[in-house]
C-alpha positions, -999 to 999 in steps of 0.1 A, spaced: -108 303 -54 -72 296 -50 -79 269 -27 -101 253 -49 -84 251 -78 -50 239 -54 -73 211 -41 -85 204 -73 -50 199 -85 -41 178 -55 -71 156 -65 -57 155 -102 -24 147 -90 -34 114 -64 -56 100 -91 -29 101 -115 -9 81 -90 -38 57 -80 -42 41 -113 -31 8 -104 -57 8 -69 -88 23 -90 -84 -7 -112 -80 -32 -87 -113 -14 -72 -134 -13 -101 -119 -48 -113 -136 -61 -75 -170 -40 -81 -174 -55 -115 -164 -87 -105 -190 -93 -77 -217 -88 -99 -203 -103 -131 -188 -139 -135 -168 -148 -167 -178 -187 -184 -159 -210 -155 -130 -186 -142 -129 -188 -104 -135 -147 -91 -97 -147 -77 -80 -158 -108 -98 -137 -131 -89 -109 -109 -51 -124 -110 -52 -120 -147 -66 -85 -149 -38 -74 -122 -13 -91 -142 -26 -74 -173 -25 -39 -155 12 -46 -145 24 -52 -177 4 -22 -192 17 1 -173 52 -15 -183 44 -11 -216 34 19 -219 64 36 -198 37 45 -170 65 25 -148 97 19 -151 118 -17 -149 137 0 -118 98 8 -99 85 -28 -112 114 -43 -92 103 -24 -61 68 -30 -68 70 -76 -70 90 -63 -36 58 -55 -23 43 -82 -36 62 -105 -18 60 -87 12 25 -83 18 20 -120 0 41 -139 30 23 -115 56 -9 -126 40 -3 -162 44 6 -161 74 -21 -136 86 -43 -164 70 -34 -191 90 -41 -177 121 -77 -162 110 -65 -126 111 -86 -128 81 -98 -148 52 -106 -154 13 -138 -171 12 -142 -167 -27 -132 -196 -49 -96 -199 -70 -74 -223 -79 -45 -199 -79 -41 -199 -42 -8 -206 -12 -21 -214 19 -60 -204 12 -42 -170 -1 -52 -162 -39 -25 -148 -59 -41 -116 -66 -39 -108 -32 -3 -98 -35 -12 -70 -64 -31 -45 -40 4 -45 -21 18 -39 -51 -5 -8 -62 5 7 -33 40 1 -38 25 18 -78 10 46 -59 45 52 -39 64 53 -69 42 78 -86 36 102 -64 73 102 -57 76 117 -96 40 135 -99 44 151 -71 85 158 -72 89 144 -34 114 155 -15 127 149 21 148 169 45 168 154 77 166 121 67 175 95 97 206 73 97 202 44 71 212 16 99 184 27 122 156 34 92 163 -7 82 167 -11 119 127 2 125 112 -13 93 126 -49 102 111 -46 137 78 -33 125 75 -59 96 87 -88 124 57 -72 148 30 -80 123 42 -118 128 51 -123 164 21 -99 180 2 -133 180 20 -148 202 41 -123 223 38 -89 230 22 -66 207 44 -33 204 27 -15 177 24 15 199 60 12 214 68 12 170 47 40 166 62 62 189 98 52 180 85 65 144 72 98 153 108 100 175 130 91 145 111 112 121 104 143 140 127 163 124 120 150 90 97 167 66 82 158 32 82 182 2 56 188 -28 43 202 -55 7 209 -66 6 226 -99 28 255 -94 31 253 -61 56 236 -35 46 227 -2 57 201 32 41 187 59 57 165 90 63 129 67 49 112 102 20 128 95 20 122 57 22 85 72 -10 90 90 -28 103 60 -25 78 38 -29 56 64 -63 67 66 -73 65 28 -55 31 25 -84 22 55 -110 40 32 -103 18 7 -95 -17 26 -137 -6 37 -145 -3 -4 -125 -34 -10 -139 -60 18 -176 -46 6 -169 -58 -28 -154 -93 -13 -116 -87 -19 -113 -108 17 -131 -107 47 -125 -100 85 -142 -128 109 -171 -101 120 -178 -93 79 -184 -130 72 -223 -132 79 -226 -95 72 -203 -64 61 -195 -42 85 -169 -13 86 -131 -24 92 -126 -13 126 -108 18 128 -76 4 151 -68 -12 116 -56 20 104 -25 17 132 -15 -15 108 -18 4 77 3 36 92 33 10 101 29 -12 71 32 27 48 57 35 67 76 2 56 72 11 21 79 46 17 108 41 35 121 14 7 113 38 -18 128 65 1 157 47 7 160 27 -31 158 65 -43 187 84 -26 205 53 -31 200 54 -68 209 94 -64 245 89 -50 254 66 -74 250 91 -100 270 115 -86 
């Protein structure tokens, strides 16, 4: 009984942190089926994701300092998207005038939720983290893993080479968290992998309802190949480790 009402809280706990992503999800479900007078599909969504944003703002469920860190996303994934674009990595075959280089703005927003979803669990779930690595190196890895995503095209791919470097840097390292009344850790390379594998989970929900689409989901949907969630395990790692690092930053200063 104990473990069901712990997983029960854990449950509570992600949805609470998942706000943003559930509405970008239901936002694409609804969406699919349901057109609005003459608004192109990707700039209505634009608008409801820039509605959420400044909700959330609004009503304190973010804070000006995690909004920063959030458009940080934003651009991130936005300039990976155009570019992924451009070499047909993928592509947004829905109409919107709002677009860079065939990428609708919107697009940039499910980066940002889970930038949102970083930021919240970090309070909901009062996350902490022992044996950090060395601030140098931690920049060091993300700016390699961030430049892999661009140059694999045309060079070498060394995903694996990153992955390994991650589980090496961050062996010692482990995350801790509370559900309800009780605090708990895990390996954070393996909290990497986990979320990892929902992120995939949900990139399957998303491409269904038409957020983009792969090259072998054009004619038909299929599943997002399951090597995808290597992508999504270095691209999390990227942004908990800007949270991470924006946090204990903000932490010494105060002292």
């Amino acid at each position: 009984m104990k473990v069901v009402k712990g997983i029960l809280q854990f449950t509570y706990q992600q949805i609470q942190c998942c706000l943003f992503p559930i509405i970008i999800v239901i936002s694409l479900g609804l969406t699919k089926y349901i057109s609005i007078g003459m608004i192109p599909r990707y700039d209505l969504l634009l608008l409801i994701c820039i509605f959420t944003q400044i909700t959330l703002l609004y009503f304190k469920l973010e804070t000006k300092d995690e909004l920063k860190v959030i458009m940080l996303f934003h651009i991130i994934g936005l300039v990976l998207e155009i570019y992924k674009v451009q070499f047909g990595s993928w592509s947004y075959p829905g109409a919107g005038f709002w677009k860079i280089g065939d990428v609708p703005l919107y697009s940039g927003f499910m980066y940002s939720s889970i930038g949102s979803y970083i930021c919240k669990a970090w309070k909901v779930f009062d996350l902490k983290m022992s044996t950090w690595p060395n601030t140098k190196v931690v920049i060091l890895l993300c700016s390699l893993i961030y430049l892999n995503f661009f140059t694999h095209h045309f060079m070498v791919d060394l995903r694996w080479f990153l992955i390994v470097a991650v589980f090496y840097l961050f062996y010692p390292t482990w995350v801790y968290f509370t559900v309800g009344e009780s605090r708990l850790k895990m390996p954070l390379s393996f909290s990497f992998l986990c979320i990892a594998f929902f992120i995939w989970v949900a990139e399957n929900i998303a491409s269904f309802f038409g957020a983009w689409a792969y090259p072998d989901q054009l004619k038909q949907w299929r599943f997002v190949h399951l090597g995808k969630i290597t992508s999504w395990y270095l691209l999390i790692i990227i942004s908990i480790m800007i949270v991470a690092q924006l946090k204990m930053t903000k932490n010494e200063l105060k002292k």
